[in-house]
LOMAR-193136 format. One record per residue: x, y, z of N, C-alpha, C, O, CB in turn; residue number from 1; residue in one letter. Coordinates in steps of 0.1 Angstrom, whole numbers, plus 5000, padded with zeros to 4 digits. Glycine has a CB too. Layout:
BEGIN
{{X,Y,Z},{X,Y,Z},{X,Y,Z},{X,Y,Z},{X,Y,Z},NUM,'A'}
...
This chain:
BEGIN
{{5008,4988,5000},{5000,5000,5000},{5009,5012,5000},{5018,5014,5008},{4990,5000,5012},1,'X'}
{{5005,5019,4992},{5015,5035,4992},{5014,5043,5004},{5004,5045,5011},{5011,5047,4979},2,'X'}
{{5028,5048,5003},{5025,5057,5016},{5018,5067,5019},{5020,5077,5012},{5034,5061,5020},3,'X'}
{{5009,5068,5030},{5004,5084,5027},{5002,5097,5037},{4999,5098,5049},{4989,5083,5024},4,'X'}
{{5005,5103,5032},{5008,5115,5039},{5021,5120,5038},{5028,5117,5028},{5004,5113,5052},5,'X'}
{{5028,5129,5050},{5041,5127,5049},{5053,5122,5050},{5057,5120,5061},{5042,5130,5051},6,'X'}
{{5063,5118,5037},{5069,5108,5036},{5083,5111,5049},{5088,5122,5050},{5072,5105,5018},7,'X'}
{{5086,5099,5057},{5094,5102,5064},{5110,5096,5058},{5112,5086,5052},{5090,5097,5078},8,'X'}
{{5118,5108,5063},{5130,5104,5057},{5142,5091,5053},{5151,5087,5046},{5135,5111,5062},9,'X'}
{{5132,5086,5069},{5138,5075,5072},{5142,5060,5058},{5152,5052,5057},{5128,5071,5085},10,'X'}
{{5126,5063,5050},{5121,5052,5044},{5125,5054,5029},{5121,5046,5020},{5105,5052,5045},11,'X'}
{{5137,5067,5026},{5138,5068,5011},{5150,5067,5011},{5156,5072,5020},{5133,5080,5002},12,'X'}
{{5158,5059,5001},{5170,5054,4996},{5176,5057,4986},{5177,5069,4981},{5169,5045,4996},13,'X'}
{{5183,5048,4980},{5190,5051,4966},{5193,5037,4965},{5196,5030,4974},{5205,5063,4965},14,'X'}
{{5191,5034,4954},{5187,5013,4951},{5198,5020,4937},{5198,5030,4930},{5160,5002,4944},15,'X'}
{{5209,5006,4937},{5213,5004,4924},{5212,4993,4920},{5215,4982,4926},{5223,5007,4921},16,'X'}
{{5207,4996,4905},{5198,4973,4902},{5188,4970,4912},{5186,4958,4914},{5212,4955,4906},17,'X'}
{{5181,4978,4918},{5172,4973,4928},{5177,4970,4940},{5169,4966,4949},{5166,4963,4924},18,'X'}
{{5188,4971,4943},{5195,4964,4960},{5198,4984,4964},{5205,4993,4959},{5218,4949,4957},19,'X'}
{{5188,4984,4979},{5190,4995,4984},{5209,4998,4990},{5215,4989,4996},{5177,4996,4996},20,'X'}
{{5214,5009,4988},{5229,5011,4992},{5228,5013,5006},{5222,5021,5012},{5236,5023,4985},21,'X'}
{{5237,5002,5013},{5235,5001,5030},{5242,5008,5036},{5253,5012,5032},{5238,4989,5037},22,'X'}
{{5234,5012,5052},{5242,5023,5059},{5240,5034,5057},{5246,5043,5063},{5253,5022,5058},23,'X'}
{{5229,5038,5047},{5228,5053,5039},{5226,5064,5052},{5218,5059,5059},{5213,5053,5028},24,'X'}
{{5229,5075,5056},{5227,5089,5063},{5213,5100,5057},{5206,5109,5062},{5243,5097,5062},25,'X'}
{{5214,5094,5043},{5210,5108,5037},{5214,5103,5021},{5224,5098,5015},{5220,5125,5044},26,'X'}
{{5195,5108,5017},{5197,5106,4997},{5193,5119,4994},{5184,5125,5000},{5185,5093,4987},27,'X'}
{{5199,5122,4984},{5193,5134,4977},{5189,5133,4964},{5196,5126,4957},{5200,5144,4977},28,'X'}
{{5179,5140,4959},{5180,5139,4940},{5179,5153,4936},{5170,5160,4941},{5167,5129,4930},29,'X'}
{{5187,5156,4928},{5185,5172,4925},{5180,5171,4908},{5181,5162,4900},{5202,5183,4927},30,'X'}
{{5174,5183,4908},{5169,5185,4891},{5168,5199,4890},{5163,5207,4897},{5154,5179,4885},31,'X'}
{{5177,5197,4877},{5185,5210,4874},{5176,5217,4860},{5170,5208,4853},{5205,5206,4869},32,'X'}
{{5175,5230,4857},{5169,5234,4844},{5183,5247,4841},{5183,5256,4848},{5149,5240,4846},33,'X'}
{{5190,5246,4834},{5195,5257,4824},{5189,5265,4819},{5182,5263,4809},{5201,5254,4815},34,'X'}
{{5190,5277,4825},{5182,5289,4822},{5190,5294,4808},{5202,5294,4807},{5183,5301,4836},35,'X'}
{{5181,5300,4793},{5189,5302,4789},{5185,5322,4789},{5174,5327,4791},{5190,5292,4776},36,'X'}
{{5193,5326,4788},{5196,5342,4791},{5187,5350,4772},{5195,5351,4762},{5220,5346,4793},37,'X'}
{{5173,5354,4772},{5173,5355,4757},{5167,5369,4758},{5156,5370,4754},{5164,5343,4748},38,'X'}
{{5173,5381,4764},{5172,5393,4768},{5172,5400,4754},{5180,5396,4745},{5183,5397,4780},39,'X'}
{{5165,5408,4753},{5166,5421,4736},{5163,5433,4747},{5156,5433,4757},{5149,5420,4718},40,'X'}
{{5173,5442,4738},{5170,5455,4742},{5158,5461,4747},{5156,5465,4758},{5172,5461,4732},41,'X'}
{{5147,5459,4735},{5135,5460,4739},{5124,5456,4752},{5114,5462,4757},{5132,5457,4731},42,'X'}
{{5129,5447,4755},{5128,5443,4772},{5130,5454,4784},{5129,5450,4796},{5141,5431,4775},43,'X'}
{{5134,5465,4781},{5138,5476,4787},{5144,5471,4802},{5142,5475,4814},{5126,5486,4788},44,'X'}
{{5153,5460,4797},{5164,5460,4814},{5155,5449,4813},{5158,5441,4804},{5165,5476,4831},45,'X'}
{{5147,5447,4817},{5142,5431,4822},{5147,5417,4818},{5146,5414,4806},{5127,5429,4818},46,'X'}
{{5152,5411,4826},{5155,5396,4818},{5145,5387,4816},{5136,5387,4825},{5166,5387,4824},47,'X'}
{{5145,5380,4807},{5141,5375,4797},{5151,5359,4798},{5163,5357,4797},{5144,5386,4782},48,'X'}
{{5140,5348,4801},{5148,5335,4798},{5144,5324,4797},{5134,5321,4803},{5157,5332,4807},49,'X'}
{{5149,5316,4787},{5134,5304,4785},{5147,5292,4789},{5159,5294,4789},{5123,5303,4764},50,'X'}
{{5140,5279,4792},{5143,5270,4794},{5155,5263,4786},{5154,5262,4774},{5133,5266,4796},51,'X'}
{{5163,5258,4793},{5173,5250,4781},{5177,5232,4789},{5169,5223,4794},{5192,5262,4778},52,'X'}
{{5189,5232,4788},{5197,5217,4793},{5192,5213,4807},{5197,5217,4818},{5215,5219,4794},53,'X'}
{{5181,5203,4807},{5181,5193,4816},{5187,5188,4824},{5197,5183,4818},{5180,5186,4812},54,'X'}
{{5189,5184,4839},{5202,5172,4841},{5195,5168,4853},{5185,5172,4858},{5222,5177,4843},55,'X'}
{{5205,5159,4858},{5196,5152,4873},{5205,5143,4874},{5210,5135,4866},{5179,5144,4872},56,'X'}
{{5209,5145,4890},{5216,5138,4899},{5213,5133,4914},{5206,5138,4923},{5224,5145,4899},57,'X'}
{{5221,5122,4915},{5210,5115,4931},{5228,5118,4940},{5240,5118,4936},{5201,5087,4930},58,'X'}
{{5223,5121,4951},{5235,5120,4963},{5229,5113,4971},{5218,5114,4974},{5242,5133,4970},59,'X'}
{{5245,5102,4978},{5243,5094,4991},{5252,5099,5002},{5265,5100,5000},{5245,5079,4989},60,'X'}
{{5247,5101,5012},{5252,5099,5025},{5257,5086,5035},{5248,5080,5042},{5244,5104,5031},61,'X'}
{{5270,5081,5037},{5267,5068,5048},{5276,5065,5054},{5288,5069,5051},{5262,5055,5044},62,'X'}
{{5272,5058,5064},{5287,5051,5074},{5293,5039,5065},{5286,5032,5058},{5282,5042,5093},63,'X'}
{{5308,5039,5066},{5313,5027,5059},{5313,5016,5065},{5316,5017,5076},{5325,5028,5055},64,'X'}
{{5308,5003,5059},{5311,4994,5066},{5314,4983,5051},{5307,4982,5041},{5299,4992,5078},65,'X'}
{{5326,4976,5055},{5333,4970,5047},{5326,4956,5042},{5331,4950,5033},{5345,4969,5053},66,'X'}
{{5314,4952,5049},{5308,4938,5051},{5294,4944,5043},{5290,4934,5037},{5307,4931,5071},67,'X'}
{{5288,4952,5041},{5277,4958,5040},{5270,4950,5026},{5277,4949,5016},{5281,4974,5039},68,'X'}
{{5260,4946,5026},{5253,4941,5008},{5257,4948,4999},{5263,4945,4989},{5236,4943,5005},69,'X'}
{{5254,4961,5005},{5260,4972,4990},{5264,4984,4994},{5258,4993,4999},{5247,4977,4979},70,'X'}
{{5277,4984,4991},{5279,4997,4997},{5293,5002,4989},{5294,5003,4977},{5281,4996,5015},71,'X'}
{{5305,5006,4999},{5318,5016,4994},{5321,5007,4986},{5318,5009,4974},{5331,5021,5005},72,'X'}
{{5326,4997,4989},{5332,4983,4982},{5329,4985,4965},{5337,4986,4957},{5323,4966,4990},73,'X'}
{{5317,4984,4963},{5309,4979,4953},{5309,4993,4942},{5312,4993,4930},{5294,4974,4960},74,'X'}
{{5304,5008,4953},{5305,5019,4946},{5321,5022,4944},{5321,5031,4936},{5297,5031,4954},75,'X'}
{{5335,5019,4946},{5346,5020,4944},{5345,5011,4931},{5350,5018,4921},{5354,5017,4956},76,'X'}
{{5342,5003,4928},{5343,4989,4917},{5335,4999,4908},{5341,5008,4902},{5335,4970,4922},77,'X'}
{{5324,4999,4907},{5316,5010,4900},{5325,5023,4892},{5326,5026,4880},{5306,5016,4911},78,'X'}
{{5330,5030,4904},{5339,5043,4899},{5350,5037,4891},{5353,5040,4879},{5346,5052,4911},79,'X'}
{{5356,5027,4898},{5368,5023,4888},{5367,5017,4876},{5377,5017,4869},{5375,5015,4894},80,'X'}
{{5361,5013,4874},{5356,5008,4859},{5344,5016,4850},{5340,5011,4840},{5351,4993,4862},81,'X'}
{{5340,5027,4855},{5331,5036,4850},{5318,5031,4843},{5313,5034,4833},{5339,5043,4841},82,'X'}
{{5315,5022,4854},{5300,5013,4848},{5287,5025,4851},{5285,5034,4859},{5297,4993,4860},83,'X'}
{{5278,5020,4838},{5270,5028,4840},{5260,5016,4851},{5260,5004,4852},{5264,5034,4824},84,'X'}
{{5252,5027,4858},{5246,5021,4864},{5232,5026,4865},{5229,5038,4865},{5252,5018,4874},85,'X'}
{{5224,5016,4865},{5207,5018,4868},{5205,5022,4886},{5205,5013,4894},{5196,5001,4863},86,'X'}
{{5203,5039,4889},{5196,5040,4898},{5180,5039,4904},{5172,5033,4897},{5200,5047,4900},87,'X'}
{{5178,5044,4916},{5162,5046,4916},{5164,5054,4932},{5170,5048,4941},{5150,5028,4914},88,'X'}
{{5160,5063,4934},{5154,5073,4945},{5138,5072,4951},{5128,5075,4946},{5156,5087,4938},89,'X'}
{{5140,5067,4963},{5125,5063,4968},{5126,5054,4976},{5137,5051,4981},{5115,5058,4958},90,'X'}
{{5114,5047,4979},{5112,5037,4991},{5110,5025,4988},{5112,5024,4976},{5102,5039,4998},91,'X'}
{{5108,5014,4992},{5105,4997,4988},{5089,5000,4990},{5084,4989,4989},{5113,4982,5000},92,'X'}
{{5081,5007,4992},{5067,5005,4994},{5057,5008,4983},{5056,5019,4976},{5063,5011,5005},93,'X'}
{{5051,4997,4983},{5043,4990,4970},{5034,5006,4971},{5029,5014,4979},{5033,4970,4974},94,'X'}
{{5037,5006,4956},{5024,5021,4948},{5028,5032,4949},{5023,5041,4943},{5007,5024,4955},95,'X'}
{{5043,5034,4961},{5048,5045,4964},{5055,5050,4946},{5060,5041,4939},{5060,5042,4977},96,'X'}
{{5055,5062,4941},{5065,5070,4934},{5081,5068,4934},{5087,5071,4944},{5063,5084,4938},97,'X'}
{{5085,5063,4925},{5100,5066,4925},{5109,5073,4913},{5102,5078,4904},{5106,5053,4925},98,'X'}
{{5117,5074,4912},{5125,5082,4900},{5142,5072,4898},{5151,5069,4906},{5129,5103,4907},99,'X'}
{{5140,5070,4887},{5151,5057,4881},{5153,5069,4866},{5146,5077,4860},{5141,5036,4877},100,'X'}
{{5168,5063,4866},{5179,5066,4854},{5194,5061,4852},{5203,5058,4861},{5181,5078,4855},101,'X'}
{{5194,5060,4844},{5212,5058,4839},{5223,5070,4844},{5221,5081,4841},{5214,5060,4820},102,'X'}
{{5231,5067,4849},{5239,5072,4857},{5254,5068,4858},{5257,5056,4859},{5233,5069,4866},103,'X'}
{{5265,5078,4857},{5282,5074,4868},{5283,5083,4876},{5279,5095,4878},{5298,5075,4861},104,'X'}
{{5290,5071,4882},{5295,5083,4898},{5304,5087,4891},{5310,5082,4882},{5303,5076,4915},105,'X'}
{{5307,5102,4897},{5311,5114,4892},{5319,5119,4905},{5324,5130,4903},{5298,5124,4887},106,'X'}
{{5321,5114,4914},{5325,5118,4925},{5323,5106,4938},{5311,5103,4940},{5317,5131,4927},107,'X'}
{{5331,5101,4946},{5330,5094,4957},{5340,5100,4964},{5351,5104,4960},{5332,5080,4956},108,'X'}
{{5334,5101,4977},{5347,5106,4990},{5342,5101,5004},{5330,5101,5008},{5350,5127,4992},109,'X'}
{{5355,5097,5011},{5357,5090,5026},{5363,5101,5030},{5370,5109,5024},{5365,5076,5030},110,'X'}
{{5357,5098,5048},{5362,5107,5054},{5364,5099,5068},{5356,5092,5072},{5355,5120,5054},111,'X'}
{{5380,5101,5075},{5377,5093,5087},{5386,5097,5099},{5398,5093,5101},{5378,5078,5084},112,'X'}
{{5377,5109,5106},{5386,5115,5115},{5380,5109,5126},{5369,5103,5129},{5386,5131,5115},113,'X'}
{{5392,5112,5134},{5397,5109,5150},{5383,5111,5158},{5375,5120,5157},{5410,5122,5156},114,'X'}
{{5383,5096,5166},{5371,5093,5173},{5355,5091,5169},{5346,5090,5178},{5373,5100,5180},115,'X'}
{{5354,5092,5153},{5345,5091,5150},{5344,5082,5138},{5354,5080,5131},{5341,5102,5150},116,'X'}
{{5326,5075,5133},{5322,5067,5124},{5328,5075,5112},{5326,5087,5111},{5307,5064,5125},117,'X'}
{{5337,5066,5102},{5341,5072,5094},{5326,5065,5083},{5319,5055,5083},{5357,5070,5093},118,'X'}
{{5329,5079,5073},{5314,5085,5067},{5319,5083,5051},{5331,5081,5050},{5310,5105,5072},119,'X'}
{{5313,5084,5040},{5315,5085,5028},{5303,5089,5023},{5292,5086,5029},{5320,5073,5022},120,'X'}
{{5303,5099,5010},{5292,5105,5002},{5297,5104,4984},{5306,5107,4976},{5291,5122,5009},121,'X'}
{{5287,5100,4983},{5284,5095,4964},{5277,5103,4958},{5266,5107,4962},{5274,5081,4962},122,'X'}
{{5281,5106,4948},{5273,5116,4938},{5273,5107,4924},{5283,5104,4918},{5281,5134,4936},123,'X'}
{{5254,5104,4919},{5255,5101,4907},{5250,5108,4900},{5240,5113,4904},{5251,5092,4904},124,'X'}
{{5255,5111,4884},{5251,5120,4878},{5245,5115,4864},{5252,5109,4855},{5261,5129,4879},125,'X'}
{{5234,5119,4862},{5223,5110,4851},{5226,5112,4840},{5228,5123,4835},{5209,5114,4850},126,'X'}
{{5226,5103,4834},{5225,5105,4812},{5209,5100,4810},{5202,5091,4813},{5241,5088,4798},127,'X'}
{{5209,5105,4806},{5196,5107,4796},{5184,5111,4807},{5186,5119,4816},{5190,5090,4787},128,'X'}
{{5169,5102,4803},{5159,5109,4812},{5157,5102,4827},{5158,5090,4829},{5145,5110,4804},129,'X'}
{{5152,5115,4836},{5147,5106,4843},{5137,5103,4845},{5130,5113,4846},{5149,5105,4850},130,'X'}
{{5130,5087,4847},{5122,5082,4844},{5110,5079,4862},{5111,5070,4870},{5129,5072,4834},131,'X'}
{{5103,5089,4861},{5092,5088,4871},{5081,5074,4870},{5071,5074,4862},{5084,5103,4870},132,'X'}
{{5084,5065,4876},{5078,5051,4883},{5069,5051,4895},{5068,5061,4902},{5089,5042,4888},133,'X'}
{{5062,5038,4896},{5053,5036,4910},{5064,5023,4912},{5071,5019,4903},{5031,5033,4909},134,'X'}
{{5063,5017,4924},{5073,5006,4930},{5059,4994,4928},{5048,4999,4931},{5079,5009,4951},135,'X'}
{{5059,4982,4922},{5053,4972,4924},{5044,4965,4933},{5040,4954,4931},{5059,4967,4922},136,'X'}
């Protein structure tokens, strides 16, 4: 049953191939529009801008853990070999909305200071569209 009402943070992820990425802190998906600048004199000073280049990207937040189903291990193998990969942003709950696309990581970084869970954050960045889904 889809979720309803307000979705809590807790319940949305980032799945690559369908296996949610473990240990996550925090997902993000951004969507970008390129403004294009199409100002004429006659506009008297006002700008003027119509829509241009598309793009869309998901970010992960998480604690590392080396044993994990899916995690640094797997997103390192990924970066290093520059595989494209099928994401999806959203929850495992049936009828809920999700957003899936083609994607490389474009960026991975660890961090692991003194006395604390050391942390890593993933940025994937989309080719082509992204494609708005319901979960099964």
């Amino acid at each position: 049953m889809a979720t309803t009402g307000t979705v809590q943070g807790n319940k949305v992820g980032i799945y690559v191939d369908d296996t949610l990425i473990a240990c996550a802190t925090s997902a993000t998906l951004d969507l970008t529009t390129n403004l294009v600048d199409s100002t004429c004199k006659d506009n008297n000073g006002q700008e003027q801008v119509s829509p241009g280049q598309k793009s869309w990207s998901m970010g992960l937040d998480g604690n590392l853990a080396f044993d994990s189903s899916y995690g640094w291990s797997d997103l390192v193998a990924a970066w290093e070999s520059a595989t494209l990969l099928t994401v999806k942003w959203g929850t495992d709950e049936t009828g809920d909305e999700n957003y899936s696309g083609s994607a490389y990581i474009d960026s991975l970084n660890a961090s692991a200071p003194l006395n604390e869970i050391t942390t890593y954050t993933v940025n994937f960045r989309g080719t082509g569209t992204l494609t708005v889904g319901t979960n099964p």
